[in-house]
N, C-alpha and C positions, 0 to 999 in steps of 0.2 A: 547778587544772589537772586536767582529767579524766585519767586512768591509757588506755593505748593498745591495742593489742590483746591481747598477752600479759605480763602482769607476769610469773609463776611457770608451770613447766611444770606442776608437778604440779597434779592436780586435786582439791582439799582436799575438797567437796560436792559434790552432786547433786541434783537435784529431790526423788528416794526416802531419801535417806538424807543428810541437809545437813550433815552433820559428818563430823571425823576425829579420831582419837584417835592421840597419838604420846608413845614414851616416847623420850626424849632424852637423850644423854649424850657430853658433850665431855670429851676429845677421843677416847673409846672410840669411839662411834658414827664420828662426823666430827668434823675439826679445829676448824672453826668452823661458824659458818651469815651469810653476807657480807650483806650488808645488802641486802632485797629489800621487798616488798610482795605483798598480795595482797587481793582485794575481800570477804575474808571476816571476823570478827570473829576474835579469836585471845586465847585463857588460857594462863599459862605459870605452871607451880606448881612452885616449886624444893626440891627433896628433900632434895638434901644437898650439901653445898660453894658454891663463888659462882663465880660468871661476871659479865665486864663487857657490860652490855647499851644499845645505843643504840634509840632508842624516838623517834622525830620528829627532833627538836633536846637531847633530853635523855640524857644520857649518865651512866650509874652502876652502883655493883656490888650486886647481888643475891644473895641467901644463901639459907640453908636456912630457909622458914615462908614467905620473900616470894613473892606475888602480883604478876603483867604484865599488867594489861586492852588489847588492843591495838583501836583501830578500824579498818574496812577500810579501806585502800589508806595505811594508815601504815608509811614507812619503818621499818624496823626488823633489827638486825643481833644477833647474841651471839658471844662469843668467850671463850676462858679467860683464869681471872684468876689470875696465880704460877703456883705450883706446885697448885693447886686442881682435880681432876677435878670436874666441874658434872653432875649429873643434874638433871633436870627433865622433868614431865606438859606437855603441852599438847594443848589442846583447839584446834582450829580448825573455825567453824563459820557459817554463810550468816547473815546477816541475820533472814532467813524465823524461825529460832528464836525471834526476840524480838517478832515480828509486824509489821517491818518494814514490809511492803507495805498495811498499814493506816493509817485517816486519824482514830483517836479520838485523845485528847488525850492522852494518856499517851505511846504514840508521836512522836507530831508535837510535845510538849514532856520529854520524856524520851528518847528512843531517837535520833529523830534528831540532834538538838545534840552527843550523840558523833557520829555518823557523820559530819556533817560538821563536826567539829572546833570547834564554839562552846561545847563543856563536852570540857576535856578532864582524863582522869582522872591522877591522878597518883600515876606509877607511881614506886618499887615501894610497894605497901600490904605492910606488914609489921608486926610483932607490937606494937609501939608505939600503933598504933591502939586507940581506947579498945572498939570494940568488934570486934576482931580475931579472938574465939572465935566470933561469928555466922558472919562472914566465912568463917573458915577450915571450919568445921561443914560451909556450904555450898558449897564448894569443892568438899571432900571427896566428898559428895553427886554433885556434879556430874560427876567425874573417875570414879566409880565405875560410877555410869550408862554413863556415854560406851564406858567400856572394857565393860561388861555388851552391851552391844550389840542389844536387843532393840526390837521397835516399842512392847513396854510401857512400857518403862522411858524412850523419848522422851520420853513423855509425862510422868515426874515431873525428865527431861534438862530440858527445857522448863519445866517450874514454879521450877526452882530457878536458871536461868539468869535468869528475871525477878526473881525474890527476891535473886540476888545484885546484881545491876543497882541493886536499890529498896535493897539495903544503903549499896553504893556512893554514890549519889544522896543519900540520906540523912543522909550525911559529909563535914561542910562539909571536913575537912584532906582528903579524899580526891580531890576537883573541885576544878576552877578554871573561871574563863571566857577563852576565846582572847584570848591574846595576840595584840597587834599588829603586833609588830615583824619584822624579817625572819627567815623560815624557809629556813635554808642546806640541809637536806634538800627543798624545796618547789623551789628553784633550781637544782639539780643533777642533781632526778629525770631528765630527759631524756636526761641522761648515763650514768645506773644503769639504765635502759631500753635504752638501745644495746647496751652494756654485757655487759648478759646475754643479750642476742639476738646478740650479734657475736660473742662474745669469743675464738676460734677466727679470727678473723682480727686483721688489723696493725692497729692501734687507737693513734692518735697524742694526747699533751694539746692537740694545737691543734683536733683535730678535734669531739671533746669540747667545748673549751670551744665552738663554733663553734656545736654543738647549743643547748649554754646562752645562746645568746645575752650570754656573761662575754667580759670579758679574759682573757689566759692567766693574768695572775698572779691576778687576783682569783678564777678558778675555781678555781686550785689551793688558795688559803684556805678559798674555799667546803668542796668537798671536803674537804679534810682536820677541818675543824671539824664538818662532816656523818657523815662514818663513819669519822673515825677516825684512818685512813690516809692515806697516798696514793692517788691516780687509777690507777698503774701498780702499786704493790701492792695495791691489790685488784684491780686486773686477775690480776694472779697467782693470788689466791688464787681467785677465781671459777675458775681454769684449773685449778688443784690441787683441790680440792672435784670441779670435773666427772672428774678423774682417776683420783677414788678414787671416785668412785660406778661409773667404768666396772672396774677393777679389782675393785670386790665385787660384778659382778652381771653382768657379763660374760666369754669365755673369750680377749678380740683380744690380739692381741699386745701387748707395753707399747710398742711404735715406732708400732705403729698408731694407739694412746692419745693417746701424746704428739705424731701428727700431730691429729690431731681434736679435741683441747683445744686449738691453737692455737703450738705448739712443731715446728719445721722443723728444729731442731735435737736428738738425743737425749740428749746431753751435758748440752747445756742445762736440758733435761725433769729427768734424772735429780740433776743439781743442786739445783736450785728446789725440788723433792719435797722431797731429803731436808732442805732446810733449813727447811721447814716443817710438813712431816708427822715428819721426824725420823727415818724410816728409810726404806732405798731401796721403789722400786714391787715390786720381787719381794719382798723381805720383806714390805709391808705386805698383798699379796693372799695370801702364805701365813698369815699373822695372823688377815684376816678370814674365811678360809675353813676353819680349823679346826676 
């Protein structure tokens, strides 16, 4: 199923510059990050503590050394694990980097079988791998460039994102070949689409499923075995996430907020915050703005 016009607002690459560099950190930064896609490739290098991380149909916790190869337009979500504050690097970065848009054999039997899911990696690679000091070496490498920032250092950004590629590749525990069976993130995409284009308005499970082409009850399985949750709690939290992004980067009112994330009621709004961010929306924007 091809992906539709907007998966992510943000705009990870550009022609001039095909990457982005982000440091990450749950739940300092943000609460979580709700399960999205986007058409770009994406590395995720965990520094220190764990988070639970859903990656396709695969669900697990990741710690401090582990590695997240993600391909484009793969489902993927993270969230905190206990009491665990999770930092993590992530590199997200266009195709073009690995030579994508070429027809030699390396590509067309290496490069694209991730892309389109007939080699898929398997995530998390961490220290147990027999050769996991390469790996990591070139991680390092890679994550250093990225945040360097220069058209130089693209250039060695790029030699090392192939090298880590041909490590990966080169690791039979590391790959598999596509599985066959049914993909419950594959079957609910269309709903996680709507989803994050709608979610500021009334958003019912029948409608949802309706898009899926499911029943109601087997959606709701779908779903929950896909990301997680619930259809209606992540509805929430997609509404709580856009609330605190407008709280740290905007000056509107918090009724304003809680009209435009999708809450008619304020009461409501100020509920649901605190019961997932943990402290009310005036607190949290005096927090982040400090």
């Amino acid at each position: 199923m091809e992906p539709r016009e907007k998966e992510e607002k943000r705009q990870h690459s550009t022609a001039f510059v095909p990457y982005s560099f982000y440091e990450c950190r749950i739940p300092e930064y943000f609460i979580n990050v709700p399960m999205h896609w986007h058409r770009e490739f994406e590395i995720d290098y965990i520094l220190s503590g764990k988070g639970e991380f859903i990656c396709g149909d695969d669900r697990f916790i990741a710690e401090e050394g582990d590695l997240l190869i993600l391909p484009p337009n793969m489902l993927h979500a993270a969230y905190p694990y206990q009491n665990y504050a999770l930092v993590y690097h992530a590199l997200v970065f266009h195709p073009v980097m690995l030579g994508a848009g070429s027809n030699d054999r390396c590509t067309v039997e290496c490069i694209r079988p991730i892309m389109n899911g007939n080699i898929r990696i398997s995530n998390p690679i961490g220290p147990a791998l027999f050769n996991y000091g390469e790996i990591k070496d070139t991680t390092d490498h890679i994550f250093s460039y990225a945040k360097g920032n220069l058209p130089q250092l693209d250039l060695l950004l790029k030699s090392d994102l192939l090298r880590l590629f041909w490590l990966i590749e080169s690791t039979p525990e590391a790959t598999s070949r596509k599985d066959t069976g049914i993909s419950y993130s594959e079957l609910i995409r269309p709903a996680l689409e709507f989803m994050m284009k709608n979610y500021q308005e009334n958003i019912s499970i029948d409608q949802l499923a309706d898009l899926t082409n499911l029943s109601k009850s087997y959606f709701m399985g779908c779903f929950k075995k896909a990301v997680g949750v619930g259809a209606i709690e992540h509805l929430t939290q997609l509404r709580i996430n856009a609330a605190c992004e407008a709280l740290s980067d905007t000056n509107k009112m918090i009724s304003d907020i809680s009209f435009n994330c999708g809450y008619n009621n304020l009461s409501n709004f100020n509920r649901q915050f605190k019961k997932i961010v943990g402290c009310t929306p005036n607190e949290y924007r005096d927090t982040i703005k400090r």
